[in-house]
C-alpha positions as a printed Julia matrix, in Angstrom:
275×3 Matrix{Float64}:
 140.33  107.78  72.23
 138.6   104.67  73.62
 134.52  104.59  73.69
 133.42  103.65  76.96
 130.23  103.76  78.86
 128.9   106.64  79.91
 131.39  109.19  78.43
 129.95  112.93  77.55
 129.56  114.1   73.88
 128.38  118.04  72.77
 125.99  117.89  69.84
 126.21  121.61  68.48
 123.09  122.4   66.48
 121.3   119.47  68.84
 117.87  121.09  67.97
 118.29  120.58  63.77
 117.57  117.38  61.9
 120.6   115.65  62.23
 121.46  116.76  65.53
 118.41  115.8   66.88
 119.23  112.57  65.54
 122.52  112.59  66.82
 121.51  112.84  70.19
 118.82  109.78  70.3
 121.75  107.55  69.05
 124.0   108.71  71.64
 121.01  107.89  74.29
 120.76  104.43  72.45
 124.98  103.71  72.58
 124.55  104.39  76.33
 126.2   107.59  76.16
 125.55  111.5   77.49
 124.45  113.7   75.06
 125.27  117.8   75.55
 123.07  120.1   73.38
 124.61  122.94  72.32
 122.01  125.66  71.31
 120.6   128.89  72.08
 117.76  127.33  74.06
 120.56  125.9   76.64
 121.92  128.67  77.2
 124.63  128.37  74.68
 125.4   131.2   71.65
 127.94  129.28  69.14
 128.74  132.26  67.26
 128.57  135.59  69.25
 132.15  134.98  71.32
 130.64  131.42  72.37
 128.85  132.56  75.44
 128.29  129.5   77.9
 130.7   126.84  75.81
 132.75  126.95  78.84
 130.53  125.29  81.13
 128.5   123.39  78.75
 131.98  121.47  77.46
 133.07  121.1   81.09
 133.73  116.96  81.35
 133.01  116.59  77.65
 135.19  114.24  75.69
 133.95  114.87  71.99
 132.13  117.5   70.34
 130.0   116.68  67.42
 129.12  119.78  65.19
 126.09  119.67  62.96
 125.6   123.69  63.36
 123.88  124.96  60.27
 122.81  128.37  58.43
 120.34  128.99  56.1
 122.02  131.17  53.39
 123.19  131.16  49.98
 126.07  133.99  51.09
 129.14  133.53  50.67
 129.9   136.25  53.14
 127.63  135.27  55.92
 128.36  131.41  55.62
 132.39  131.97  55.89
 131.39  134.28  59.22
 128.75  131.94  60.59
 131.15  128.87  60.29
 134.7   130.5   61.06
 133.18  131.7   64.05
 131.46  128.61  65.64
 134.44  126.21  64.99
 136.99  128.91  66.1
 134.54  129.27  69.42
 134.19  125.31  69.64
 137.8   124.26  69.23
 138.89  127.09  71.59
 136.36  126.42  74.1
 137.11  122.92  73.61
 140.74  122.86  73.9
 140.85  124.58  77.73
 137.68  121.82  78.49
 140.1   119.01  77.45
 137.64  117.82  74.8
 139.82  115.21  73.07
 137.91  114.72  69.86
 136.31  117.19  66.74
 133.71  115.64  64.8
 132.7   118.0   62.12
 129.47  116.91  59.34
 130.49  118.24  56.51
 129.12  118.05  52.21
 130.4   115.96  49.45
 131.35  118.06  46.85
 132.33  121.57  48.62
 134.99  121.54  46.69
 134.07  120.95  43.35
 130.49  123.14  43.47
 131.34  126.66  43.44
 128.22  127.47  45.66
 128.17  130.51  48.55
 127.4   128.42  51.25
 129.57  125.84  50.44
 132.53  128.14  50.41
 131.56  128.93  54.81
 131.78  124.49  54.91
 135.22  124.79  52.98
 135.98  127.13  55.51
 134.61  125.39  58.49
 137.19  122.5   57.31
 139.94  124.78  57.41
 139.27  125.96  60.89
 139.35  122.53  62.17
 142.16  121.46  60.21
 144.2   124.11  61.79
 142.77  124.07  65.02
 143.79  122.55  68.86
 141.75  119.59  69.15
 141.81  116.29  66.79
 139.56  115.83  64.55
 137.44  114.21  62.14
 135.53  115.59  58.83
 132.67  113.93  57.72
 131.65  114.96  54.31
 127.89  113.45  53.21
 125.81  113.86  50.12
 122.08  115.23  50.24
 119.85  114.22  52.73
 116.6   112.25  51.48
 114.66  115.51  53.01
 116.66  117.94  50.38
 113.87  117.35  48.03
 111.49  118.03  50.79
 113.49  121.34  51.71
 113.79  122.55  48.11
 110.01  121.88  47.45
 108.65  123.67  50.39
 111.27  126.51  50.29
 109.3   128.36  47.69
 105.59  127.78  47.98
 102.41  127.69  45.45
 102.02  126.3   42.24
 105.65  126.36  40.64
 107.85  124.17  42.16
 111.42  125.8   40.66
 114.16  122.7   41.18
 118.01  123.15  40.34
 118.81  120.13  37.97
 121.51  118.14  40.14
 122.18  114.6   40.7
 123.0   113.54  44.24
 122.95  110.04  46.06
 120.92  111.28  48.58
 120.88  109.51  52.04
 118.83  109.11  55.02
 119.87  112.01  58.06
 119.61  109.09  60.88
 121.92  107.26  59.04
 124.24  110.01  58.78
 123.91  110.8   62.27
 124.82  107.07  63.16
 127.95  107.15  61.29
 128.58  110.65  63.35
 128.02  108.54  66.67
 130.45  106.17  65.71
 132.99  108.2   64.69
 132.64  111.02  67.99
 132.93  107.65  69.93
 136.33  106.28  68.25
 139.81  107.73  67.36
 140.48  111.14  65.21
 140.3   110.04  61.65
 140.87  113.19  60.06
 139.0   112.92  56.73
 136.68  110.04  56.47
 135.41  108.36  53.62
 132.68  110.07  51.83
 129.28  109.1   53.17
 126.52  108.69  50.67
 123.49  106.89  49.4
 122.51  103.67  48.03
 121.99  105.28  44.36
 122.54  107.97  42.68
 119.16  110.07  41.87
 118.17  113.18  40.05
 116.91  116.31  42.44
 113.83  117.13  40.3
 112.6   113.56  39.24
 112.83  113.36  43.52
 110.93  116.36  44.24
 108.23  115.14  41.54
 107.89  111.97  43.02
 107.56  113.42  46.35
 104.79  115.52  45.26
 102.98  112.5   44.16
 103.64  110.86  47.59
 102.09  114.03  49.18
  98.98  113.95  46.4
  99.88  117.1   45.49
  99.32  118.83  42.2
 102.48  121.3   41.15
 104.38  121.84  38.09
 107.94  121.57  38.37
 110.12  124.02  36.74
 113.36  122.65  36.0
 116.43  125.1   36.28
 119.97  124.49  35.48
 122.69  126.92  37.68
 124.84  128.55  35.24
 128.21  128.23  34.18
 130.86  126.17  36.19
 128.19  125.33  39.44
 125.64  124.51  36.97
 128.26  121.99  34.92
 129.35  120.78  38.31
 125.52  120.06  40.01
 124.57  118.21  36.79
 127.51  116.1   36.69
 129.72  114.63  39.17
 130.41  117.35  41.32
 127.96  116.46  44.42
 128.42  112.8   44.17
 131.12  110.66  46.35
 134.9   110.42  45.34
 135.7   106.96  44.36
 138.6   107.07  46.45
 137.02  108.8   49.59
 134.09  106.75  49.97
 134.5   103.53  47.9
 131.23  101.05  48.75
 133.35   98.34  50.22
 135.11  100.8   53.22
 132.54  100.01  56.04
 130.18  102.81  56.49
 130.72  104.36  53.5
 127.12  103.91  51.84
 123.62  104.1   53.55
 121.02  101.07  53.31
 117.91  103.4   52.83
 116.67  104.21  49.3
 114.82  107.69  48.9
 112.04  105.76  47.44
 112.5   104.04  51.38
 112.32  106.7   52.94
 109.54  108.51  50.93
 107.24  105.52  52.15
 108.51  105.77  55.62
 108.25  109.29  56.27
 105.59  111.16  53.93
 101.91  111.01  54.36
  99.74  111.9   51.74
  98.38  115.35  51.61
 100.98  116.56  53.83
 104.47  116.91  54.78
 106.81  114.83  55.79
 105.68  112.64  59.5
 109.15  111.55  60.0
 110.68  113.13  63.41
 112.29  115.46  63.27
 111.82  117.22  59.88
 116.83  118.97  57.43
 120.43  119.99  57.73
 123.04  118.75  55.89
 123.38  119.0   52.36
């Protein structure tokens, strides 16, 4: 499929980080954005009420749809249901291209939710319309989400290393991909360098000026083996740094000075999806 002026892309989950994000670079590459949410009208997962005239004239749909769960059960049923909903709906619209956000690592980290993104994959694999998997570490505002997920003065961080990378730049890479050809798995899409979770929540904390002690926690068994080593960074041959696009510019350290004020959260617009 050829990018050209004006054509019509779906952002499902338009609201969250990254789809909010999503949509101000489609307005910026001079093309028509379509949110997908609840607050349009739209309900992804209960039979896909409205899809049908929200996709009408749409060429690609990009889904950043998200769940906050650590079930195994209700992230397989959140995500088989909106891409089964979106590639149907899509199919009788004509929608000629999938995009799909998806996590380094799904495979390899034994996590609940990451089995409903495994399954989301699946789904799309096996579904009508061509498509296109992105998979991306960590977002720089992980450390932000795990910090404020669990508030007063213990901060309790899982001990992982990630190479955490900004959500606009995810959502560019998104853009450009909704806008070309089906690639069916793309390369990884990662940071600049690899960091530790907790030494990133502690230096957030001192961005903020905030005084917390940081508890430390390793997962157990295989997960915990997996977030501690390898298992949530790139593949070498997925997402090597020379394939264009592969690696984001902005550092966390970056980003911390861009987007967090002291004595408060983050200022950056909007404020986490992905990862």
């Amino acid at each position: 499929m050829k990018a050209r002026v004006g054509m019509r892309v779906a952002v499902a989950g338009g609201t969250g980080l990254v789809g909010r994000y999503v949509v101000e670079e489609l307005v910026a590459a001079g093309r028509e954005p379509v949110v997908l949410s609840r607050s349009r009208g739209v309900d992804l997962v209960a039979g896909g009420a409205g899809l049908d005239a929200a996709l009408d004239g749409v060429d690609a749909v990009v889904d950043v749809s998200n769940v906050t769960t650590t079930s195994a059960r209700k992230s397989v049923a959140f995500f088989d249901a909106v891409g089964r909903n979106l590639l149907d709906a899509g199919e009788r619209a004509g929608v000629r291209h999938h995009v799909v956000l998806s996590i380094v690592g799904i495979d390899r980290v034994g996590l609940g939710y990451y089995r409903g993104k495994l399954r989301q994959e699946d789904v799309v694999r096996g579904g009508p319309v061509p498509w296109t998997v992105l998979r991306a570490t960590q977002f720089h505002e992980f450390a932000e989400q795990t910090l404020d997920r669990v508030p007063g003065p213990f901060a309790v961080v899982p001990r992982m290393r990630t190479q955490p990378i900004a959500a606009r730049e995810v959502a560019r890479q998104l853009v450009t991909l909704a806008t070309g050809p089906a690639q069916g798995m793309a390369p990884d899409l990662a940071g600049p360098r690899v960091e530790q979770l907790v030494d990133m929540v502690r230096r957030l904390l001192r961005a903020r000026g905030e005084r917390r002690l940081v508890v430390p926690v390793r997962m157990p068994g295989a997960v915990g083996a997996a977030m501690t080593g390898d298992g949530q960074l790139p593949v070498a041959d997925a997402g090597a740094a020379d394939v264009p696009g592969a690696r984001g510019g902005q550092t966390f350290e970056e980003w911390l000075a861009r987007h967090v004020v002291r004595g408060g959260r983050s200022s950056g617009r909007p404020s986490v999806g992905g990862g």
